[in-house]
DRENBAKE-548682 format. One record per residue (C-alpha): residue number from 1; residue in three letters; z, y, x. Coordinates in steps of 0.001 Angstrom, whole numbers. Layout:
// residues N
@pos:NUM, code:Ala, up:Z, north:Y, east:X
...
END
This chain:
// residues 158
@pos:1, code:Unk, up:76208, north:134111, east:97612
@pos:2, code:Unk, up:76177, north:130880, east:95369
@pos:3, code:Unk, up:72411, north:129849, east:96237
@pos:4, code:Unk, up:73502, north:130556, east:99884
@pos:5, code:Unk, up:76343, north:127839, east:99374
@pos:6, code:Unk, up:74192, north:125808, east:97133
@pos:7, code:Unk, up:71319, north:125852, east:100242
@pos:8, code:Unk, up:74515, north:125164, east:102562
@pos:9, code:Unk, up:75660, north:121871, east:100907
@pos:10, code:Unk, up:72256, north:120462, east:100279
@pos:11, code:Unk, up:71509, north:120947, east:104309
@pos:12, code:Unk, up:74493, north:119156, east:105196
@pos:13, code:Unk, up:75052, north:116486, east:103332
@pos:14, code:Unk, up:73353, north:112756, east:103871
@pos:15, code:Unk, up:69737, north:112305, east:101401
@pos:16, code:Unk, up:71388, north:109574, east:99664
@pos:17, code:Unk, up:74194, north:112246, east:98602
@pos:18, code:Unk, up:71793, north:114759, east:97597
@pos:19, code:Unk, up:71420, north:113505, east:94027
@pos:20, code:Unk, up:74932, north:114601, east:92920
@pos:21, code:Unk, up:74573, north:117921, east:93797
@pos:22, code:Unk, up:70979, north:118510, east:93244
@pos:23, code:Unk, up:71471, north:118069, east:89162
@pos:24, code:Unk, up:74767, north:120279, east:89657
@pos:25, code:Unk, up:74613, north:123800, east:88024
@pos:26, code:Unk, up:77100, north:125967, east:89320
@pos:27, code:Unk, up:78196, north:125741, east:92853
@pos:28, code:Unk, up:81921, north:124482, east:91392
@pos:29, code:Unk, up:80235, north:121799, east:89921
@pos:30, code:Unk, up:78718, north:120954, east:92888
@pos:31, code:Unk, up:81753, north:120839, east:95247
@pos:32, code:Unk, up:83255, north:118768, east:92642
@pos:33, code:Unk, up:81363, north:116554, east:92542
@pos:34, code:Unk, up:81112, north:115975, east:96181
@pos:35, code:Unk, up:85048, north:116009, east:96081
@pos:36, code:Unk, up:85006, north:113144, east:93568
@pos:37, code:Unk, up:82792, north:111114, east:95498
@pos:38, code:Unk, up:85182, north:111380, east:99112
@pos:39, code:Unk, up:88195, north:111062, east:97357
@pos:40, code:Unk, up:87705, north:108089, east:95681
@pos:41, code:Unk, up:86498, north:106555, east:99312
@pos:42, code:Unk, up:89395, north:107611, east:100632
@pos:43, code:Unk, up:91611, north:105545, east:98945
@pos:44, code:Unk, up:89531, north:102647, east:98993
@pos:45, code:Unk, up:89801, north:103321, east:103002
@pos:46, code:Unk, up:93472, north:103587, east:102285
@pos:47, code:Unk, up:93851, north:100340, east:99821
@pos:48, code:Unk, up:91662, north:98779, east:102732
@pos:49, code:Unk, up:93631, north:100125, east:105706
@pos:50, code:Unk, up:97026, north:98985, east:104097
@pos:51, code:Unk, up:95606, north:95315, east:103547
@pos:52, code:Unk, up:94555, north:95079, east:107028
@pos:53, code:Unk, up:97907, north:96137, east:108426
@pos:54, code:Unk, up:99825, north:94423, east:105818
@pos:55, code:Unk, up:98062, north:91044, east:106906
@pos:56, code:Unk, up:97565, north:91412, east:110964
@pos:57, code:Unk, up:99184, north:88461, east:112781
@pos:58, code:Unk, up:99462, north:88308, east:116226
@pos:59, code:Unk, up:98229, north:84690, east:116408
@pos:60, code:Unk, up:96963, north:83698, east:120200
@pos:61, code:Unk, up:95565, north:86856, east:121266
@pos:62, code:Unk, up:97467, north:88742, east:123994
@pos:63, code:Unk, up:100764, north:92112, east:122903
@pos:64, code:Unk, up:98346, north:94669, east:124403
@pos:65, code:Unk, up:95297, north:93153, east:122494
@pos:66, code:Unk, up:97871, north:92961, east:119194
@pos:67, code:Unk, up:99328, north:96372, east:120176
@pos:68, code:Unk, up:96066, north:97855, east:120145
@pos:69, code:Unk, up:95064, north:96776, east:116871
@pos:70, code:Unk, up:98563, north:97809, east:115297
@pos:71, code:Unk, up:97827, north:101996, east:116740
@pos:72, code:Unk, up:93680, north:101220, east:115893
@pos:73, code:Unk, up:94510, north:100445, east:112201
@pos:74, code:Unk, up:97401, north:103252, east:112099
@pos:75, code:Unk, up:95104, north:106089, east:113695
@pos:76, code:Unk, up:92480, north:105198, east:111230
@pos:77, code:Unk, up:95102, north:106566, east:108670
@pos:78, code:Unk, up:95102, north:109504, east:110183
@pos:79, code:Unk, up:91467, north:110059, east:109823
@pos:80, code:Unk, up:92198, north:110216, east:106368
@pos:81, code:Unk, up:95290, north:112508, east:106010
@pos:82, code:Unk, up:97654, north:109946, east:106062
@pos:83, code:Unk, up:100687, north:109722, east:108789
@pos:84, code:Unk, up:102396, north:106286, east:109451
@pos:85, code:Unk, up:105681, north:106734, east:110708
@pos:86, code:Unk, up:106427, north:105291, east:114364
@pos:87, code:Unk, up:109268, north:103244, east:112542
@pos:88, code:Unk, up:106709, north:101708, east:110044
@pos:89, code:Unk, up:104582, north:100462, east:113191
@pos:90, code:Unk, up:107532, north:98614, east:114842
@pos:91, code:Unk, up:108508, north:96825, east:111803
@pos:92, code:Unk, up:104653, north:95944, east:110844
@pos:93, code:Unk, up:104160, north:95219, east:114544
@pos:94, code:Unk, up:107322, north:92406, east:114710
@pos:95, code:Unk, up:106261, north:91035, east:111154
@pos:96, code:Unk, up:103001, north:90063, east:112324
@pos:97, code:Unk, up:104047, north:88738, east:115871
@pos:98, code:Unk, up:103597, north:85157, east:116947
@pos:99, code:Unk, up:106661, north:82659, east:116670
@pos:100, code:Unk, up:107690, north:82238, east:120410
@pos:101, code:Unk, up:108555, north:85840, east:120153
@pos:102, code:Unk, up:111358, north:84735, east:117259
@pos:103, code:Unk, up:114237, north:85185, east:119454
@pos:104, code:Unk, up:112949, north:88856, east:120418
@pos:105, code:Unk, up:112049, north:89888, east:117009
@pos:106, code:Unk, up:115666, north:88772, east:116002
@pos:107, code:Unk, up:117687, north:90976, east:118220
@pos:108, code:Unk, up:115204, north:93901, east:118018
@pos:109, code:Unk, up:116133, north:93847, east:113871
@pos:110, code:Unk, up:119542, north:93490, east:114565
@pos:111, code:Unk, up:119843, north:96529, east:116529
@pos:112, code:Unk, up:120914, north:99451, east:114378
@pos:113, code:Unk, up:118331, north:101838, east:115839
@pos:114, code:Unk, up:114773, north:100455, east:116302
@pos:115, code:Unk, up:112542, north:101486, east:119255
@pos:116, code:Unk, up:109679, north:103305, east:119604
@pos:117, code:Unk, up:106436, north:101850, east:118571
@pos:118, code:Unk, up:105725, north:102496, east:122597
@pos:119, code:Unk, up:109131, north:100881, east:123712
@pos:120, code:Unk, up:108567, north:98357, east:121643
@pos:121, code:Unk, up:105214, north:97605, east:123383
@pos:122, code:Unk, up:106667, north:97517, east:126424
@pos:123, code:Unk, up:109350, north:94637, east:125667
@pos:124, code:Unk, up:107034, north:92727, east:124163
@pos:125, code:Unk, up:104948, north:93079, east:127295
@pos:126, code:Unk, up:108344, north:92043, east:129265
@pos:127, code:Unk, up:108934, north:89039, east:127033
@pos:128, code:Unk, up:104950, north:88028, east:127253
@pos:129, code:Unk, up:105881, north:87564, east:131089
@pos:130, code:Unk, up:108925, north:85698, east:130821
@pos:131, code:Unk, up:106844, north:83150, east:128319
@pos:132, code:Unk, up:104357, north:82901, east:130335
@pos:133, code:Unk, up:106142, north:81899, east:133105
@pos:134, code:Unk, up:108600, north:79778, east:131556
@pos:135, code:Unk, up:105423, north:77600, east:130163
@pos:136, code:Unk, up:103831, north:77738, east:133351
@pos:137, code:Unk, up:107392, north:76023, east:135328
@pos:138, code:Unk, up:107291, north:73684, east:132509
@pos:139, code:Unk, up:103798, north:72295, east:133589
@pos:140, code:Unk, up:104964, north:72377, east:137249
@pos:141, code:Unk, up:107912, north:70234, east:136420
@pos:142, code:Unk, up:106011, north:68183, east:134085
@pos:143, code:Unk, up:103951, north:67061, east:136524
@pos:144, code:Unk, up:105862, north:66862, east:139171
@pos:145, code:Unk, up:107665, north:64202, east:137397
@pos:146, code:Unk, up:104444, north:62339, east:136436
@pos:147, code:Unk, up:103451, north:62253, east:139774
@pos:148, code:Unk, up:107051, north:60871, east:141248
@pos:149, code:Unk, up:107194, north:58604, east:138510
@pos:150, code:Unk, up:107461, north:55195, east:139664
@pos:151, code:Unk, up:108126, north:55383, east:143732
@pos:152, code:Unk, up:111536, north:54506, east:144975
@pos:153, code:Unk, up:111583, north:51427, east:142432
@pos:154, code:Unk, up:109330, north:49251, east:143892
@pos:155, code:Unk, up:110750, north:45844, east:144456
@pos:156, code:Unk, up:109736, north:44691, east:148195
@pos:157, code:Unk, up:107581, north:41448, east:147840
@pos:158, code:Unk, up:108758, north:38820, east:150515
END
């Protein structure tokens, strides 16, 4: 039954692997080895996966593209046994957002219950809109008033 086990592990793991099993003895050995070898990439995945979401910024790119990355990085934990709580996404998620979305981040932490990670997404979306067009009537009066600058104060020549 061991050799059968033995024979099982050296047909499924990668070539490169095979040399810490190979030398192994007993089958515990083996498996132990093996174990060693994903755990400690596992929590370099984890030390790596908590940098990453400990430094994401929204910066210029768009909530859903931010969004994205924010449930990307946090299902990547789950690939590795680890759960990150819906309430740890929010506040990760309005730490890293860009600074026209102060005002929003502000009354969202001054709520005593946060939303969802999903509601969340969906006011930011909300607020995305109202920026967007608040900038773009700002342009529209902007140049409105470049172009009307001047007329009505000409002085008639005579």
């Amino acid at each position: 039954a061991a050799s059968r086990m033995m024979y099982f592990l050296m047909t499924r793991v990668h070539d490169h692997m095979l040399g810490y099993i190979h030398e192994a003895k007993p089958l515990k050995e083996a498996w132990e080895n093996l174990r060693h070898i994903f755990a400690d990439n596992t929590t370099a995945r984890k030390f790596q996966l908590r940098q990453e979401l400990k430094n994401i910024q929204q910066r210029d790119i768009s909530i859903t593209s931010y969004t994205l990355k924010i449930k990307e990085l946090c299902d990547s934990f789950g690939l590795i046994s680890v759960n990150v709580e819906d309430a740890d996404m929010v506040q990760i998620c309005l730490g890293g957002l860009a600074p026209q979305f102060g005002a929003m981040r502000t009354t969202i932490l001054a709520r005593e219950k946060p939303p969802s990670f999903f509601d969340l997404q969906s006011m930011l979306l909300v607020e995305e809109n109202h920026i967007r067009t608040r900038s773009n009537a700002s342009e529209v009066h902007m140049l409105y008033t470049h172009l009307n600058r001047g007329r009505g104060r000409r002085r008639a020549r005579g």
